[in-house]
C-alpha positions in Angstrom: 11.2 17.1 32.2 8.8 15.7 30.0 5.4 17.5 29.3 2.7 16.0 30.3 -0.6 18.4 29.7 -3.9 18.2 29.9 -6.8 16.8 26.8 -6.1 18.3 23.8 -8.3 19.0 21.0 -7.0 17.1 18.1 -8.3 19.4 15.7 -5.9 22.0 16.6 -3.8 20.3 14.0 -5.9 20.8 11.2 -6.4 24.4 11.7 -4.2 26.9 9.6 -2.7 29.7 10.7 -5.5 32.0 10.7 -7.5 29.7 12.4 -4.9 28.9 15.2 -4.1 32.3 15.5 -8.1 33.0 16.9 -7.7 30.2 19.5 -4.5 31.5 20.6 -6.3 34.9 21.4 -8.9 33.1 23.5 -6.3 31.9 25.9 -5.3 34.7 27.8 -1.3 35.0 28.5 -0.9 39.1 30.0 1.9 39.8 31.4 1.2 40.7 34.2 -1.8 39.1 34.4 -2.8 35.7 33.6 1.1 34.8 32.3 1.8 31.8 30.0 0.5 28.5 32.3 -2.7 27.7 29.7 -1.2 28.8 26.8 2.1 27.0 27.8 -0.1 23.5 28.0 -1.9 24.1 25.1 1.0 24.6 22.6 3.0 21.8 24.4 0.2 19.4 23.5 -0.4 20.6 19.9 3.3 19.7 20.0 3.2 16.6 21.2 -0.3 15.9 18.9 2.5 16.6 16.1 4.4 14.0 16.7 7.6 16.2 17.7 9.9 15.1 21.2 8.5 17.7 23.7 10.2 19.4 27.1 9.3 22.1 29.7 11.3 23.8 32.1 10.0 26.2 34.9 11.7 29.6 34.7 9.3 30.8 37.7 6.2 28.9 39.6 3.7 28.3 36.7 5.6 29.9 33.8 7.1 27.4 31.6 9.2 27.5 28.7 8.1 25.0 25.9 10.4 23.0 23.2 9.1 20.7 20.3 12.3 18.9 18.3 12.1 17.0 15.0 15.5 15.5 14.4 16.9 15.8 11.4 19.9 14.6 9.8 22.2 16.5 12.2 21.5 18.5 15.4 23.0 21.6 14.8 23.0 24.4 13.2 19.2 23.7 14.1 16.8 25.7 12.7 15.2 27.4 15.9 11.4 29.0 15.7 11.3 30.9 18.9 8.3 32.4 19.9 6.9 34.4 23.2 3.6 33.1 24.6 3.1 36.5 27.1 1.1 39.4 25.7 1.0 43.2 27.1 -1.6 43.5 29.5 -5.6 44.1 28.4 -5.5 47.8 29.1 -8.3 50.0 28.3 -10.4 51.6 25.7 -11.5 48.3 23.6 -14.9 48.4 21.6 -14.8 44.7 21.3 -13.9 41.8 23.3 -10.1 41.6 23.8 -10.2 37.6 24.0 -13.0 37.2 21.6 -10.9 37.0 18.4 -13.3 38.5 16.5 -12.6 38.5 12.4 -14.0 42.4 11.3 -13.1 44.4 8.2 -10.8 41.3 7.2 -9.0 41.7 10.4 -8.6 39.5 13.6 -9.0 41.7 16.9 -7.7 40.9 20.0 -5.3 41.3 22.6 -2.0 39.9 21.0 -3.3 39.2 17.5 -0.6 41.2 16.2 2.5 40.9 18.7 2.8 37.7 18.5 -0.3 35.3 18.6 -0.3 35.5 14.9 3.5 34.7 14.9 3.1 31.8 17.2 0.4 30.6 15.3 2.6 30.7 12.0 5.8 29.4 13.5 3.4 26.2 15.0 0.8 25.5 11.5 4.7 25.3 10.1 6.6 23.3 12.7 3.6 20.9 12.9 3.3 20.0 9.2 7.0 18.9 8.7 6.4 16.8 11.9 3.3 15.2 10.8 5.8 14.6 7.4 8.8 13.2 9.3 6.5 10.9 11.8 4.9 9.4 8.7 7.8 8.9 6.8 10.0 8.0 10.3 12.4 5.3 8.3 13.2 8.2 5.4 14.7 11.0 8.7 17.3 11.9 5.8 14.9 13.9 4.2 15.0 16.5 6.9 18.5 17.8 6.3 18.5 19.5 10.1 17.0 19.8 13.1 13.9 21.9 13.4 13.3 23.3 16.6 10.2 25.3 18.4 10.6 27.5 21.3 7.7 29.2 23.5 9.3 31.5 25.7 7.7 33.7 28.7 8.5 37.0 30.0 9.2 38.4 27.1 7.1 41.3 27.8 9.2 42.3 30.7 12.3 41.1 31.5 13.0 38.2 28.4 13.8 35.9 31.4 12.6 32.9 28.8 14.8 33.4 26.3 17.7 33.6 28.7 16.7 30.1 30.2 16.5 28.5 27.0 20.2 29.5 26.1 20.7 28.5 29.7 19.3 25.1 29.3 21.3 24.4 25.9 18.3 24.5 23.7 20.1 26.6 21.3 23.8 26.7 20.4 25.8 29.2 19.0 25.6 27.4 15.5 22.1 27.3 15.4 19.3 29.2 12.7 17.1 31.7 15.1 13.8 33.1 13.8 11.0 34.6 15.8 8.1 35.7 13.8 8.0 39.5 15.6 5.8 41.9 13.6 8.2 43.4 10.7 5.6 44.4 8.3 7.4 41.8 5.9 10.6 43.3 6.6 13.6 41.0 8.1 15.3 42.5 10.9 18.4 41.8 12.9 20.2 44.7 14.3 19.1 45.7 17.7 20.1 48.9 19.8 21.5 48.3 22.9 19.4 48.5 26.3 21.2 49.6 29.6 19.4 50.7 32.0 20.6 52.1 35.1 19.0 53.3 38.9 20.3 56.6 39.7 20.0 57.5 43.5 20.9 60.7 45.7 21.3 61.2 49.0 20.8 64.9 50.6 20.6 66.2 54.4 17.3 67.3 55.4 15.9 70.8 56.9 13.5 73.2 56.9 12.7 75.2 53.7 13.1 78.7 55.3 16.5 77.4 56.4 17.5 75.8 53.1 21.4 76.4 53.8 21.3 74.1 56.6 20.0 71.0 54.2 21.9 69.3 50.8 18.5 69.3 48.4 18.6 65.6 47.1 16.3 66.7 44.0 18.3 69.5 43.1 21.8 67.7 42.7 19.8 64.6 40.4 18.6 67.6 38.5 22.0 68.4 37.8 22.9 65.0 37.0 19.8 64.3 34.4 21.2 67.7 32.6 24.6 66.6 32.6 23.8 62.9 31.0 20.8 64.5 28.3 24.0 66.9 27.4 26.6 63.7 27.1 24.5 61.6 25.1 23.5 64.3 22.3 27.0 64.3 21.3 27.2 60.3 21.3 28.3 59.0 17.8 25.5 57.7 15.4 25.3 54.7 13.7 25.1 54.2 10.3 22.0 51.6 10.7 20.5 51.7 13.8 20.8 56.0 14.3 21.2 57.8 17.2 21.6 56.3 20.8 18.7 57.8 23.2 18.5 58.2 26.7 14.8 58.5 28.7 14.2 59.2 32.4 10.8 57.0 32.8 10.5 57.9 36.3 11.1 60.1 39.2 10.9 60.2 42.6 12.1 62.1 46.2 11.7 63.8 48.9 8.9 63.3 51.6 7.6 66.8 51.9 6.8 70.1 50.4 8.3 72.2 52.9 11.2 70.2 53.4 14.6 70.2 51.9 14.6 66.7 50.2 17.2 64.2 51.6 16.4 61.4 48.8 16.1 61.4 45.1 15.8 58.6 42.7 15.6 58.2 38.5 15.4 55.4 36.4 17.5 56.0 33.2 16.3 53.8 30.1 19.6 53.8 27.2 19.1 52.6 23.9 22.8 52.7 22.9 24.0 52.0 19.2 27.9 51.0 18.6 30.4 52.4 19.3 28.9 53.0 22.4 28.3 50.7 24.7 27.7 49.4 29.0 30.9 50.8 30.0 30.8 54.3 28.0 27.3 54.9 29.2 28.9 54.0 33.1 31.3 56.9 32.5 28.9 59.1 31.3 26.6 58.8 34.2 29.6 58.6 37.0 30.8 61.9 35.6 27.2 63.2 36.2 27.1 62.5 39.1 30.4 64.4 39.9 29.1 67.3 38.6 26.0 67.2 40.4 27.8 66.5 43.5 30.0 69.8 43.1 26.5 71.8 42.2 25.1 70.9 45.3 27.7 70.4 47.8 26.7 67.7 50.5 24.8 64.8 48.0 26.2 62.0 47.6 24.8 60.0 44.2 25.3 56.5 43.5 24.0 53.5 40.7 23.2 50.2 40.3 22.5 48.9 36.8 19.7 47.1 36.4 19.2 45.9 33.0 22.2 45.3 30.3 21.8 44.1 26.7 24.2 44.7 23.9 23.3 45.4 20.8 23.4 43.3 17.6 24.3 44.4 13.9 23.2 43.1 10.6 25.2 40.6 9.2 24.6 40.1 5.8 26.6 37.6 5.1 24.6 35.1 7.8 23.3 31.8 6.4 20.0 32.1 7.6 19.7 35.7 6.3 20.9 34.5 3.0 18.1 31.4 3.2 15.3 33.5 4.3 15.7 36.2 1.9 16.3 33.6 -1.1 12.7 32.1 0.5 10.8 35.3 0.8 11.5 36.7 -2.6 10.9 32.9 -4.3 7.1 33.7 -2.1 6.4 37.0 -3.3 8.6 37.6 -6.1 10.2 40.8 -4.4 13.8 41.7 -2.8 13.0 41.5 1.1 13.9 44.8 2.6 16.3 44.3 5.6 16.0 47.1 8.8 16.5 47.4 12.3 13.7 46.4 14.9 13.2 49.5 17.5 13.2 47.3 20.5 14.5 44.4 21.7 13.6 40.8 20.7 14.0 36.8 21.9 16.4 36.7 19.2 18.3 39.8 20.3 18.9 38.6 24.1 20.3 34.8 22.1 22.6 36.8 20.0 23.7 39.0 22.6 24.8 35.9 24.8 25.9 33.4 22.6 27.3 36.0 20.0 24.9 34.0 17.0 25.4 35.8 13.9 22.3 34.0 12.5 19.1 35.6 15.0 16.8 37.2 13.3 12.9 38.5 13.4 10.3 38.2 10.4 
């Protein structure tokens, strides 16, 4: 599907990235919220404006992912920029306008100014100018050694379902170069923990409190359970780079009354797991919870779904586009780049975990 959007503002083109990365703040992209659909048109023009092949696909009604290309000499590896258009969501407590992009105390405010407008604005002013070079200098395409790719992707506030669409759709190979431009405070960073996360449920039989003998308390065999898997993961092996694996309960619910033996329980577990561990030792870990819990409370039943499963991803030093980028970033400001792991999980994470890309990476 070509893009067709709206008027564009030629101008645009001529900003820098500081500039770009104020009108980027004015279009609001929360997630939830307003989501990516203005944004989305105004970065596919700017591509377009730039002279790069452009391309959308709809991951849901309204949210589209955006691609700008400049062909190089060969397709792949292709160096990929891939970048999230969503935002967190306004939330509360701001002294000054959250869209307004206001420059203060040599600082841009604004929802997004920092994860990942800024980026986005970077990875664009940068995509655009070795466009402009290749469309004016189309009969020397030698010059560019590779293909230079931009992504936009949505969602990846919540669940990265952009990022999964645009290895879906082929946009990026296994070969490729993949850069987002995350907030590491000038750090690169590749490794990733893990992120499993899992629905716990229990079933009880309801009765009266005064006659609790005659009920299976749903809430008291998941407390068993939650013991049991806070107990199994302490003793989880750590990993030299990324630390320990970590396990949070972010919420809770069950029952129907106070008075009441509860015949329901449910808990959503959140895993951040670090190798060796991994999916299948953190399924054992909860199945024999829910043994135990079963056999402390005799009559619950306790079951799980998964609901969320992302490996994680090591450094490797020995990657081409770590090797490039470091060589670049110390050439720019003369200093060895310090390389770490990023605490959550990136665009780049969820292409490396499913096309096993040794080269994804966030700077």
């Amino acid at each position: 599907m070509i893009c067709f959007c709206g008027l564009f503002a030629k101008e645009a083109l001529e900003m820098d990235a500081v500039e770009l990365t104020r009108e980027l703040i004015k279009i609001e992209s929360t997630d939830p919220g307003s989501w990516e659909t203005e944004i989305g048109e105004y970065i596919c023009d700017y591509l377009k404006e730039s002279g790069a092949d452009t391309e959308t696909y709809e991951v849901e009604p309204g949210r589209k992912i955006v691609k700008g290309v400049v062909k190089g000499a060969k397709a792949h590896p292709a160096l990929v920029f891939i970048c999230h258009m969503d935002t967190v969501v306004k939330g509360e407590g701001w002294t000054k306008n959250a869209f307004g992009a206001e420059v203060s105390d040599g600082k841009i405010w604004g929802r997004g100014a920092c994860d990942m407008k800024s980026g986005l604005a970077s990875a664009l002013t940068a995509f655009a100018e070795v466009a402009k070079s290749q469309k004016e200098n189309a009969e020397d395409i030698e010059k560019l050694p590779g293909t230079l790719v931009f992504i936009g992707t949505v969602d990846e506030e919540a669940d990265m379902k952009g990022s999964e669409a645009a290895v879906q759709q082929g946009w990026i190979q296994k070969e490729d170069w993949v850069l987002d431009m995350e907030p590491t405070s000038g750090m690169i960073q590749m490794a990733h923990k893990g992120r499993t996360w899992f629905e716990l449920s229990v079933e009880g039989i309801t009765a009266h409190a005064s006659m609790p003998e005659k009920g299976a308390d749903a809430i008291a065999g998941i407390a068993f359970m939650i013991a049991e898997i806070r107990k199994a993961m302490a003793k989880v092996p750590t990993h030299e780079e990324l630390g320990k694996s970590t396990v949070t309960f972010g919420q809770i619910s069950g029952g129907y009354s106070p008075y009441v033996v509860s015949d329901h329980s449910m808990v959503t577990i959140d895993m951040r797991l670090v190798p060796p561990m991994n999916t299948q030792g953190a399924e054992k870990i909860v199945r024999k919870a829910i043994e135990i819990g079963e056999n402390a409370v005799p009559g619950v039943k306790g079951s799980y779904k998964i609901t969320g499963d992302r490996p994680p991803v090591e450094t490797h030093m020995e990657s081409g586009l770590m090797k490039a980028l470091s060589e670049s970033v110390k050439k720019v400001t003369g200093k060895d780049p310090v390389v770490s792991a990023f605490t959550g999980y990136t665009d780049t994470a969820v292409v490396a975990g499913l096309l096993g890309n040794p080269n994804c990476m966030s700077y």
